[in-house]
C-alpha positions as CSV (number, residue, x, y, z in Angstrom):
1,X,16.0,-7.7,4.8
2,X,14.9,-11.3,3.3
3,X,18.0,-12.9,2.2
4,X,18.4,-15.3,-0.7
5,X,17.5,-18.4,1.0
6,X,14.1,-17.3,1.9
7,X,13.2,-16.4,-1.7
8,X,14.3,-19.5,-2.7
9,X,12.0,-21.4,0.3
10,X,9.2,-19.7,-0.7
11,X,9.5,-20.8,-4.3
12,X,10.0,-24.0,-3.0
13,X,7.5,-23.8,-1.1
14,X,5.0,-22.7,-3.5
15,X,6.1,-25.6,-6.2
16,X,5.0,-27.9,-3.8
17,X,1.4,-26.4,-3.5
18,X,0.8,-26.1,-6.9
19,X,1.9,-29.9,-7.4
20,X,-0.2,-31.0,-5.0
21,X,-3.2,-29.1,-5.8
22,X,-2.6,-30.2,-9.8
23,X,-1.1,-33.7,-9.2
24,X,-4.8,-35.3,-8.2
25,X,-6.0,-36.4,-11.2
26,X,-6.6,-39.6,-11.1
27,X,-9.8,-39.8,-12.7
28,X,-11.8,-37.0,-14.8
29,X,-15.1,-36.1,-14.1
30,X,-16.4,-34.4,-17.4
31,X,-19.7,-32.1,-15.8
32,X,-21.4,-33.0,-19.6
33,X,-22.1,-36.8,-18.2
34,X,-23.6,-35.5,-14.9
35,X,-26.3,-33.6,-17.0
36,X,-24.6,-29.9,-17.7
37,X,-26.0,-28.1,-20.5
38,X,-23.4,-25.7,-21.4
39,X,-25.9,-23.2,-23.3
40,X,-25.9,-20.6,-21.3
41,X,-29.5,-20.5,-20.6
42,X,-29.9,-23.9,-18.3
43,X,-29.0,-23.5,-14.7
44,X,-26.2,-26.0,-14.7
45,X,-25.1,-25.8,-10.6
46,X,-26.5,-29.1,-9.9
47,X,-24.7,-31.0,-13.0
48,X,-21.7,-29.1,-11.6
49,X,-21.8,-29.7,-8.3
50,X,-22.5,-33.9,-8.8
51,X,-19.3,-33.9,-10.7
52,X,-17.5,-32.1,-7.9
53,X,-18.8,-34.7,-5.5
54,X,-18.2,-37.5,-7.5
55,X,-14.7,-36.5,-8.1
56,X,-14.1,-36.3,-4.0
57,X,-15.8,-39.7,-3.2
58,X,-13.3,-41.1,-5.9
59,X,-10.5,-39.6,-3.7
60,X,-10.3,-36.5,-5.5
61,X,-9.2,-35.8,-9.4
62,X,-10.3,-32.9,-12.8
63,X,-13.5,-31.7,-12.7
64,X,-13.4,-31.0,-17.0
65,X,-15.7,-27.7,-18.4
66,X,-15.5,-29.0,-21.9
67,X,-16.1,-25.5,-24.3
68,X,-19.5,-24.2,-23.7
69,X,-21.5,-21.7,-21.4
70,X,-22.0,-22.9,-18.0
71,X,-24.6,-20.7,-16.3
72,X,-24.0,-21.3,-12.3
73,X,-24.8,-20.6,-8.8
74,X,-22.6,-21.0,-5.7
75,X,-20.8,-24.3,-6.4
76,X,-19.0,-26.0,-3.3
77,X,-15.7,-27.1,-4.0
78,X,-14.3,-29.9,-2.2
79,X,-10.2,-31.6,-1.2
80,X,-8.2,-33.1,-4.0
81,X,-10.5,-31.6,-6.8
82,X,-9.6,-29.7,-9.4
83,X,-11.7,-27.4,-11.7
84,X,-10.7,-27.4,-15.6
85,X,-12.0,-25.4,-17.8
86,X,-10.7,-26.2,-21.6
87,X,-10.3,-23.1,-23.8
88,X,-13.9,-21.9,-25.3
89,X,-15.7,-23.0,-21.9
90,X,-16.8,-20.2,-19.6
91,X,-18.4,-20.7,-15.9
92,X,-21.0,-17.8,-15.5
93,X,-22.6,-16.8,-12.6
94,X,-26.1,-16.6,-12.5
95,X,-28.2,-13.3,-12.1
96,X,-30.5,-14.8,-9.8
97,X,-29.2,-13.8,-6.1
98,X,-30.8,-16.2,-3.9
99,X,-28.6,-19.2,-6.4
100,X,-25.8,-17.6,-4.3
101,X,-24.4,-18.9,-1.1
102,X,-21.6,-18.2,1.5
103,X,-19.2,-19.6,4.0
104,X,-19.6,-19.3,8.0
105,X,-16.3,-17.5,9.1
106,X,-14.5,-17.9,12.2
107,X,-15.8,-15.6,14.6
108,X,-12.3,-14.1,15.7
109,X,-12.1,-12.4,12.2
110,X,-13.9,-9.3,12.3
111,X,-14.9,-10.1,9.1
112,X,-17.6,-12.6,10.4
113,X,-20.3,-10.4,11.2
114,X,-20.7,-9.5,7.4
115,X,-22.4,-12.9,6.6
116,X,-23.7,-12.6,2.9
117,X,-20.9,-10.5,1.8
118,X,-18.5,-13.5,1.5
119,X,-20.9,-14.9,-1.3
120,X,-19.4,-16.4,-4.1
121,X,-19.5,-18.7,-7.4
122,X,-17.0,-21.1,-6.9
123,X,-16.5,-21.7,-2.4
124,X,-14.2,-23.8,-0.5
125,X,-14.6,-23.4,2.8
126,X,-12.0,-25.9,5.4
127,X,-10.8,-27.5,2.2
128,X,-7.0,-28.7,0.9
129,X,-5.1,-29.3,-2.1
130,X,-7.9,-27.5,-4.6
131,X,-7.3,-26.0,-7.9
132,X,-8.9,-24.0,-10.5
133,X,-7.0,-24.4,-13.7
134,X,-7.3,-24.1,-17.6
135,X,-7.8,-21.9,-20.7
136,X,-11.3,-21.4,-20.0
137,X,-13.1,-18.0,-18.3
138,X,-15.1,-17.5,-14.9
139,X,-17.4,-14.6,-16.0
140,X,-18.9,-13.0,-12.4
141,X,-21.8,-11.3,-15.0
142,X,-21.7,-8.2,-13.7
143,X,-24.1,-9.5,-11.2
144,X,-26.0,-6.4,-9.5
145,X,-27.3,-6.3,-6.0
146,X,-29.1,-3.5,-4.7
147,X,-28.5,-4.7,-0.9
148,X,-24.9,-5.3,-1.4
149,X,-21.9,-2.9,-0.9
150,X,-22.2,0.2,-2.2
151,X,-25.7,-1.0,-2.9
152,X,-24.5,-2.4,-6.3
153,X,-21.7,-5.2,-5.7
154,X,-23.3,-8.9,-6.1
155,X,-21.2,-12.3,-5.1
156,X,-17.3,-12.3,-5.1
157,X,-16.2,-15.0,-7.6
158,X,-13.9,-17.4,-6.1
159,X,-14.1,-17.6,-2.1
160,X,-12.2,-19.7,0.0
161,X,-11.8,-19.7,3.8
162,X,-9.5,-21.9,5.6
163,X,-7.9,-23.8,2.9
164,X,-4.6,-25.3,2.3
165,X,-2.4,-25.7,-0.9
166,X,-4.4,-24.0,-3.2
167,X,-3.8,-23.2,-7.0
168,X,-5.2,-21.0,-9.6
169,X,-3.7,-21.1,-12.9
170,X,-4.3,-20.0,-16.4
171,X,-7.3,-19.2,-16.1
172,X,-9.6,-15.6,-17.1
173,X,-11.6,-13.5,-14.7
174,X,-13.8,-11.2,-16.1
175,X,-16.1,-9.4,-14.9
176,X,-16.7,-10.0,-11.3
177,X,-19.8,-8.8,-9.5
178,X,-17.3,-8.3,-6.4
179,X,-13.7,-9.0,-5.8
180,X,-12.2,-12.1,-8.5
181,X,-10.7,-14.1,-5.9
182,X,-11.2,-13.5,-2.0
183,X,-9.3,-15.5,0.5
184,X,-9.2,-15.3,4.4
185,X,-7.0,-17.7,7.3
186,X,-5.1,-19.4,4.1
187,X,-1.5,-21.2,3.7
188,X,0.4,-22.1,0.3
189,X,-1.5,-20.4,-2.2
190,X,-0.8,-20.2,-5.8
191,X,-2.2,-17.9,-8.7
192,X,0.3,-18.1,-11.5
193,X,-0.8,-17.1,-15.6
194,X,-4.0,-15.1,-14.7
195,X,-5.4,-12.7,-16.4
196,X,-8.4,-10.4,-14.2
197,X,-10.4,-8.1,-16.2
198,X,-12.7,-5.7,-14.9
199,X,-14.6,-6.1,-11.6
200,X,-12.9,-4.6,-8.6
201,X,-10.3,-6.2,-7.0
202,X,-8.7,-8.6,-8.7
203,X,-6.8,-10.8,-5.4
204,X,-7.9,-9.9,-1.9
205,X,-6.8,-11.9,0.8
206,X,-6.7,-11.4,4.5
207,X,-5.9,-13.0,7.7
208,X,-7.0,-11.8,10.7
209,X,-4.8,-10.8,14.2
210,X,-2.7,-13.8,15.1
211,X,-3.7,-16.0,12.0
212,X,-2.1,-14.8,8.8
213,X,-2.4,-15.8,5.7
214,X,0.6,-17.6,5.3
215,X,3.0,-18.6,1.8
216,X,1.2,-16.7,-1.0
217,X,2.6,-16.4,-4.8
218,X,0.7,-14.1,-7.3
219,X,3.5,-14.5,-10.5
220,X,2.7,-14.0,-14.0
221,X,-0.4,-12.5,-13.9
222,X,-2.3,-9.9,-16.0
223,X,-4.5,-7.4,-14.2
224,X,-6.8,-4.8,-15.8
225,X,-9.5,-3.8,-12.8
226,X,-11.5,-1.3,-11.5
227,X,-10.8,-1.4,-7.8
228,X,-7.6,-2.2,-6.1
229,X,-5.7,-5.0,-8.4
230,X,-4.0,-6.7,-5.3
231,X,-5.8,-6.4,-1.7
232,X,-5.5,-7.6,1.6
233,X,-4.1,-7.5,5.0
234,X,-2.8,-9.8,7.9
235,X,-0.4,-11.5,5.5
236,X,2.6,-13.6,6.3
237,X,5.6,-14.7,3.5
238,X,4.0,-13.2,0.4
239,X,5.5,-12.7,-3.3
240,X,4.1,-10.8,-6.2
241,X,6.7,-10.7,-9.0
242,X,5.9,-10.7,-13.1
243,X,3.1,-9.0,-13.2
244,X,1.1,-6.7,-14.7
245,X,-1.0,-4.1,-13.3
246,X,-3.9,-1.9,-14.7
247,X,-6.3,-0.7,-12.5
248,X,-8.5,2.6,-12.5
249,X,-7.8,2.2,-8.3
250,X,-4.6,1.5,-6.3
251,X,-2.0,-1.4,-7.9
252,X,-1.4,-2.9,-4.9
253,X,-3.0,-1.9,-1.6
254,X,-1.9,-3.2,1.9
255,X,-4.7,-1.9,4.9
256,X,-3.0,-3.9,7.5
257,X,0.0,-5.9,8.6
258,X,2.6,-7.8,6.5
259,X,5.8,-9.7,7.1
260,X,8.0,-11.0,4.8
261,X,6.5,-9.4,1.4
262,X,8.3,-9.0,-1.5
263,X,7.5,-7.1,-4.6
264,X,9.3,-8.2,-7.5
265,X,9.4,-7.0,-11.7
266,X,6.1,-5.4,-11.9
267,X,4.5,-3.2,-14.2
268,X,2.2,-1.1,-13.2
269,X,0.3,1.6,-15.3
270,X,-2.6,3.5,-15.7
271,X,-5.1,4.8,-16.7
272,X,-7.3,1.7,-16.0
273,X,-8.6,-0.1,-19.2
274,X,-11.6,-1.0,-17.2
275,X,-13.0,1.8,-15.4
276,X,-13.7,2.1,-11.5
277,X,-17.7,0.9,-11.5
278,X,-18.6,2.7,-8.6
279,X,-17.9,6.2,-9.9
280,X,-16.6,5.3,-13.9
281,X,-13.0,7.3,-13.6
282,X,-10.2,5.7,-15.1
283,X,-7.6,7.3,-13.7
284,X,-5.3,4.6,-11.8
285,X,-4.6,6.3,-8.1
286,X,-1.0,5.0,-6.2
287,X,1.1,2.1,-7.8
288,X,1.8,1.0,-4.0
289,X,-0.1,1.6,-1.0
290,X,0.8,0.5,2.2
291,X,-1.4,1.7,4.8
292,X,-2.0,-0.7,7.7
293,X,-5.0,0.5,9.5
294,X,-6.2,3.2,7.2
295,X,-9.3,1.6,6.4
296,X,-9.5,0.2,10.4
297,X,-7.9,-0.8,13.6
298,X,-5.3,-3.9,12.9
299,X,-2.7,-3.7,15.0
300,X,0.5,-5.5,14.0
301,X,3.4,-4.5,12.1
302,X,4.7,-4.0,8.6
303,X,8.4,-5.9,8.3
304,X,10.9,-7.1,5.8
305,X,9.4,-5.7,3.1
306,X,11.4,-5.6,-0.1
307,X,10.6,-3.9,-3.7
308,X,12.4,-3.9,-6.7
309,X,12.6,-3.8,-9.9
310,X,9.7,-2.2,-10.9
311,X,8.3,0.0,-13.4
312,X,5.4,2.5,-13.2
313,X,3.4,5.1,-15.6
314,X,0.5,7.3,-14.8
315,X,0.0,6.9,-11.2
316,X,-1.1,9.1,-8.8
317,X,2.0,8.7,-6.7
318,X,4.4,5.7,-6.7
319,X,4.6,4.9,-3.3
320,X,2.2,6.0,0.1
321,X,3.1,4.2,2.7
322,X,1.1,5.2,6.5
323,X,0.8,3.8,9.3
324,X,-2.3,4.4,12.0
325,X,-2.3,4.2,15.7
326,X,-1.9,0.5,17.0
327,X,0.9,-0.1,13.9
328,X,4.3,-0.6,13.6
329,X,6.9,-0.3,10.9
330,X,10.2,-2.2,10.2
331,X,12.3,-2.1,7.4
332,X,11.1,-1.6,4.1
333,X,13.9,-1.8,1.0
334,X,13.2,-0.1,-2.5
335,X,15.7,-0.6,-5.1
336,X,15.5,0.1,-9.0
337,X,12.8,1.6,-9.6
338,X,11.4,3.9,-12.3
339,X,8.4,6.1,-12.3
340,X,7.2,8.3,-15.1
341,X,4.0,10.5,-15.4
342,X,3.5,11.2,-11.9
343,X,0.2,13.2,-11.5
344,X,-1.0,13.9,-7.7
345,X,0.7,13.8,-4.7
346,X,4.7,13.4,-3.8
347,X,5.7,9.5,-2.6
348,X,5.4,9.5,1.1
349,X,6.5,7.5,4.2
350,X,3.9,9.3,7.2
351,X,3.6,7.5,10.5
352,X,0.5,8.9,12.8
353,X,1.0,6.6,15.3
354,X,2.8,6.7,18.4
355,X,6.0,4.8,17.0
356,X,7.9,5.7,13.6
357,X,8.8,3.8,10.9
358,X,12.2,2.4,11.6
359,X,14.2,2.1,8.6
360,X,13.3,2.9,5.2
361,X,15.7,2.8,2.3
362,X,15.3,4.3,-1.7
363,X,17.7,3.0,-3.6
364,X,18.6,3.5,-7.1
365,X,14.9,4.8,-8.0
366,X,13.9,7.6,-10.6
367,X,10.8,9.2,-10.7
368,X,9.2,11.6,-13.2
369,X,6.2,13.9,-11.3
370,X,4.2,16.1,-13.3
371,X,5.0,19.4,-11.4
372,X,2.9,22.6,-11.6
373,X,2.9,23.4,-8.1
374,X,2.7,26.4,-6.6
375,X,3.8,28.3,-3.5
376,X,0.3,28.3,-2.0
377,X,0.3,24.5,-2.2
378,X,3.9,24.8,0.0
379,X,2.1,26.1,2.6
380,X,-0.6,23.5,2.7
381,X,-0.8,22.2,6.7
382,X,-0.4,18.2,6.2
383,X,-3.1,16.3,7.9
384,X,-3.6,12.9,8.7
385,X,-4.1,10.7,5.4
386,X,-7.6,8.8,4.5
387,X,-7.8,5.9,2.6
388,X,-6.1,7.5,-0.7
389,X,-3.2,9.2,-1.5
390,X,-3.6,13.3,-1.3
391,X,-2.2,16.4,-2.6
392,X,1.3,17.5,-0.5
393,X,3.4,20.4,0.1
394,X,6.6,18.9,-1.0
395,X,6.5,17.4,-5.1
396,X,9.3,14.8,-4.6
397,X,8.7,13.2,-1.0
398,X,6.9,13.8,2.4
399,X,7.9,12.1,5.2
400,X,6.8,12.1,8.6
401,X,7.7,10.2,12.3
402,X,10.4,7.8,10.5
403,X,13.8,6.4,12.8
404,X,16.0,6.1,10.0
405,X,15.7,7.3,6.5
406,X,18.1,6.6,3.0
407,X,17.7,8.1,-0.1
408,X,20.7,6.3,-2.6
409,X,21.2,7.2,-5.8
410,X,17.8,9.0,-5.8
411,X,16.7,11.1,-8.9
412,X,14.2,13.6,-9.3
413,X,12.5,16.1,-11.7
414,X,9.2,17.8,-13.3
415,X,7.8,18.1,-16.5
416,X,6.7,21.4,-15.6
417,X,8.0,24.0,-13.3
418,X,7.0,23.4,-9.6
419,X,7.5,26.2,-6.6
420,X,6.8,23.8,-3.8
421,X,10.4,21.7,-1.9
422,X,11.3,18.5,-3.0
423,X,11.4,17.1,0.5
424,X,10.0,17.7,3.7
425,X,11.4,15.7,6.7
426,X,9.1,16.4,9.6
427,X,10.8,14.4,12.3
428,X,13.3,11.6,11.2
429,X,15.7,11.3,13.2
430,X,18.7,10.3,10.8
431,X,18.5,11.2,7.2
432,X,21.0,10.2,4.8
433,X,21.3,11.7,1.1
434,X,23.7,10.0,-0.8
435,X,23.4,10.9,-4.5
436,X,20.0,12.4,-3.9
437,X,19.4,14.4,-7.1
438,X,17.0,16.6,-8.5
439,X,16.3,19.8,-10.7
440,X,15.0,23.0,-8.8
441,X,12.7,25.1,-10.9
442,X,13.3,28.8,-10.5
443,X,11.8,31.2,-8.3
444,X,10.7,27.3,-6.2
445,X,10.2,27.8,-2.1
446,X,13.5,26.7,-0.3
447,X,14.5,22.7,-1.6
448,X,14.7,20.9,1.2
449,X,12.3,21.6,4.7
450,X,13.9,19.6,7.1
451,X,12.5,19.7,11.0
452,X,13.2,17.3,13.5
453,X,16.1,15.8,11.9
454,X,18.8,15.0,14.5
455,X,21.3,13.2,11.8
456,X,21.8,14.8,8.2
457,X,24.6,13.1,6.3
458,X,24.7,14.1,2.9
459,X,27.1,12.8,-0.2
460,X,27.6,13.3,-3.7
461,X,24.1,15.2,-3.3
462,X,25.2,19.2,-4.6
463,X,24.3,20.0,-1.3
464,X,25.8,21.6,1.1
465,X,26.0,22.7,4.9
466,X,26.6,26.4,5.7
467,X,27.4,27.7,8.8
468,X,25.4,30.9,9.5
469,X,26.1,33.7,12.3
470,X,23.2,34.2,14.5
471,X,22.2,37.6,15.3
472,X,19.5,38.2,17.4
473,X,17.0,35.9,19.5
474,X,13.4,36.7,21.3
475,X,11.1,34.6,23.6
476,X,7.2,35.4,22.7
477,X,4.2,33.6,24.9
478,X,1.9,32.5,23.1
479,X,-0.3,31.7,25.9
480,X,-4.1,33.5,25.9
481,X,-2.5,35.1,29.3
482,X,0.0,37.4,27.6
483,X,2.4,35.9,30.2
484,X,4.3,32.8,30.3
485,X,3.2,30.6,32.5
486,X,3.7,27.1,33.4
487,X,1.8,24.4,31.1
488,X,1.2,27.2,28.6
489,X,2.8,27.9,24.9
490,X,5.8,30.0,23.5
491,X,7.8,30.6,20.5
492,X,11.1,31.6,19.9
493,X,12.2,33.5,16.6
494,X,16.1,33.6,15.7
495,X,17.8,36.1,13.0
496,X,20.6,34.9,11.4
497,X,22.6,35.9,8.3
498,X,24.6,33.5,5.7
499,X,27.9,33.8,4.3
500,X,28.7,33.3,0.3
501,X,27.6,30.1,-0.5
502,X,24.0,28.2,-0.5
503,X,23.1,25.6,1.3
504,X,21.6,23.8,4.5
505,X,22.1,25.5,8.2
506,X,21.0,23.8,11.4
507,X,19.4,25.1,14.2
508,X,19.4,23.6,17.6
509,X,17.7,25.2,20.0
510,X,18.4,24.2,23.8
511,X,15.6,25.2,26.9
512,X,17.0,23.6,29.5
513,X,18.0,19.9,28.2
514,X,15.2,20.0,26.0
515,X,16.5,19.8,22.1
516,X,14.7,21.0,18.9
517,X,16.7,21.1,16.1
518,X,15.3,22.7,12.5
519,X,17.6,22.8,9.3
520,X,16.6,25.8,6.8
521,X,17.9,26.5,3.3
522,X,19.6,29.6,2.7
523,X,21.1,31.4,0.1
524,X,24.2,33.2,-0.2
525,X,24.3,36.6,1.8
526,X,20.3,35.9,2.8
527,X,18.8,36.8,6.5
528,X,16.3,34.9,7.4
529,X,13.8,34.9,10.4
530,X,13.1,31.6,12.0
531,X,10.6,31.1,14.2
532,X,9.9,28.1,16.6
533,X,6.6,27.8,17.8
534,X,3.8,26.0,19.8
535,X,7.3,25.0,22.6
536,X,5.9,23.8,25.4
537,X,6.6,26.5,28.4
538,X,8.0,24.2,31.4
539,X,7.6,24.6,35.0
540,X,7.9,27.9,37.0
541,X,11.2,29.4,37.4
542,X,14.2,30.7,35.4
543,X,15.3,28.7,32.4
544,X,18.4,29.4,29.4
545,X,17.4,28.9,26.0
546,X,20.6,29.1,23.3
547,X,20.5,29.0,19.9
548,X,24.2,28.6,18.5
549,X,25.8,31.8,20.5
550,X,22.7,33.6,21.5
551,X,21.4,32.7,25.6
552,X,18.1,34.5,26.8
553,X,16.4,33.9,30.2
554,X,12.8,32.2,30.3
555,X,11.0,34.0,33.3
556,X,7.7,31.5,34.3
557,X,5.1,31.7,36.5
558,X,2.7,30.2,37.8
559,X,-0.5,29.6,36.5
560,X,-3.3,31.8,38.8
């Protein structure tokens, strides 16, 4: 968990940038006396960028945009400069693509090969102590390339690659051809007060394997945009807290590894006010999605993340957090939080790689899902996640490969009746429930599928844990041999009959010293027929599977 000194270190931290990157202004270089037009009409990039240099040679100071329309290509900005744009002045970016330049990236990010995609209006590239600052707007235009991604998306607006103590404050991004401000391999970085409006992501900024970007604060900001609002991976001591975010895509979404991230008094609501360019829905998809190496292979792990206090309305699902091969998980702490309007998919925690999460904890969070679902979707086979969260079995949460999982003070419901569980645990290996509530709609599909879990402890929850007498037991092959036989596949199905009173009843079935334990709801007085299949048959000989009282002999040959 990140205790109360790190918070305050990272403030601290992040005072210091944004002083430094503010405090140079020794002199003011007004881009007016280097020849700038302002109408909107004259190309004013070489006005623009004398100033800049002007400004550095003087040992760095305020670049001033007095009100006007400053029509621009790629400007280069340079250490100890600031960028000020008064309110009524507004840097545009030009149409004309070949006014557009771009960095040269290290060539350990993979990244590098892309070359023209890191094209931008405003560029720092190996720079420190840099603002962009004011009550002015940087309007990206809209700016349309037919060669860029998606064959459609021009320059990104703000670039900057290997920079230190950086600060962007105040200001208004509107309409940016790619993402508002893009940032690779960067330490102390501030954007504090600023509004993004339409474009698609708002801040995207990655590191790259062994090189994180390092100390970043996004507080106080506004976001209304048609891709992901906050984007980025490979990042290192990171806080986002005071914010507000619209998008008509994911609120914040994480494709590779973090450490250290905390995610602090946010709203986040849809549908987006600006919609998603590419294909002009609206609808805003998760509020949180963490998913190193959905989009690609970055290995590295996902650690001491913290959220709280947050707030979310008309998402897709509040939380889908995934991990791919090559990743790792840690510990990841939500605490008071409240979503309303769910419409898609159940919040998840899914690891398909080869280690689980470790320790995930809900704490004091309410959500509101939309319901509707029906039995059919109960039995929907879960596969591996894409980019997006998806549709799921279970309306309340899905999780899958996690060490150690705590629902506290958990509360549940629909707005309309739902048949599918509320939870599905598909091998966690200790579960708590401790005030886990929620409503279950009548004639729903048992509440709780829980398989794999080796620890249930369960308080203050309604629910409880029956002991039911098993009746019969039967050993089936399900090998293409009709026999069993070493290296092939069986199943064994169990009988078993519950007392008076409702509740969960666990399984564990024994072949030999190999354990699989299954917990199944029942009802009062039900028999129910469980079946445990695809176990793989073990080597030739006699072996004793037991479930509870029952022992049966499994007979195996050897494969002719």
């Amino acid at each position: 968990m990140i205790c109360t000194n790190h918070i305050h270190w990272v403030f601290a931290g992040l005072m210091v940038t944004a002083e430094a990157a503010l405090a140079s202004t020794a002199g003011v270089y007004d881009i007016r006396d280097y020849g700038a037009a302002g109408n909107g009409q004259t190309l004013d990039t070489p006005a623009i960028q004398k100033a800049i240099e002007a400004c550095e040679a003087a040992g760095g100071g305020q670049v001033l945009f007095p009100p006007g329309r400053y029509l621009s290509g790629t400007v280069h900005l340079k250490s100890r400069v600031t960028l000020y744009l008064e309110a009524g002045a507004t840097l545009v970016g030009t149409k004309s693509l070949d006014q557009y330049q771009h960095p040269i990236l290290p060539a350990f990010l993979p990244e590098a090969k892309w070359g023209k995609w890191h094209r931008a209006l405003i560029l720092g590239d190996g720079i420190e102590d840099i603002a962009v600052a004011g009550e002015g707007v940087i309007d990206g235009n809209k700016v349309f390339d037919p060669t860029g991604e998606e064959r459609m998306r021009g320059p990104h607006t703000f670039v900057f690659i290997n920079c230190r103590n950086v600060s962007v404050r105040d200001v208004s991004f509107v309409d940016s051809a790619n993402y508002a401000v893009f940032f690779q391999v960067s330490d102390h970085v501030e954007i504090r007060n600023v509004t993004f409006t339409g474009g698609w992501d708002g801040v995207h900024f990655r590191g790259g394997p062994g090189r994180p970007c390092r100390d970043v604060s996004i507080v106080g900001c506004r976001f209304f945009t048609g891709d992901d609002s906050i984007a980025g991976r490979y990042w290192e001591s990171t806080l986002i807290s005071g914010c507000i975010v619209n998008s008509s895509c994911n609120g914040i979404r994480l494709i590779g590894p973090a450490a250290h991230l905390i995610i602090h008094d946010c709203l986040f609501y849809g549908p987006g006010v600006r919609p998603h360019r590419s294909s002009k829905r609206n609808n805003m998809l998760a509020g949180l999605n963490l998913q190193p190496g959905a989009w690609d292979a970055t290995k590295g792990t996902l650690d001491d993340v913290q959220i709280s206090d947050v707030t979310m309305h008309n998402v897709s699902t509040p939380f889908h957090f995934s991990l791919k091969p090559g990743n790792t998980a840690g510990n990841i702490v939500v605490s008071r939080v409240t979503a309303t309007g769910v419409y898609r998919a159940a919040s998840s925690i899914e690891s398909w790689a080869q280690t689980p999460f470790t320790n995930v904890i809900f704490r004091d969070v309410t959500i509101q899902y939309a319901g509707g679902g029906t039995r059919k979707q109960a039995r929907t086979n879960v596969k591996s996640p894409g980019v997006d969260a998806r549709a799921l079995p279970a309306w309340g949460f899905y999780a899958r490969n996690v060490d150690s999982l705590q629902f506290d003070n958990v509360r549940l419901r629909c707005e309309k009746e739902d048949l599918r569980p509320v939870l599905i645990c598909d091998g966690v290996n200790r579960l708590t429930l401790d005030g886990f509530r929620f409503r279950r709609s009548a004639g729903a599909a048992e509440p709780l599928i829980l398989s794999g879990v080796e620890q249930l402890a369960v308080h203050d929850s309604g629910l409880s844990i029956v002991q039911p007498r098993f009746r019969d037991m039967e050993l089936v092959t399900q090998d293409s041999s009709d026999r069993f036989v070493a290296g092939g596949k069986y199943a064994v199905s169990v009988i078993m009959e519950n007392g008076n009173e409702q509740g969960l009843a666990r399984i564990e079935l024994m072949a030999d010293e190999q354990k699989t334990t299954r917990w199944v709801w029942l009802e009062p007085g039900e028999e129910r027929k469980v079946v445990f299949d695809g176990l793989a048959t073990p080597d030739a000989g006699t072996h004793q599977v037991t479930v509870g009282d029952l022992t049966a002999s499994l007979i195996v040959k050897e494969r002719q």
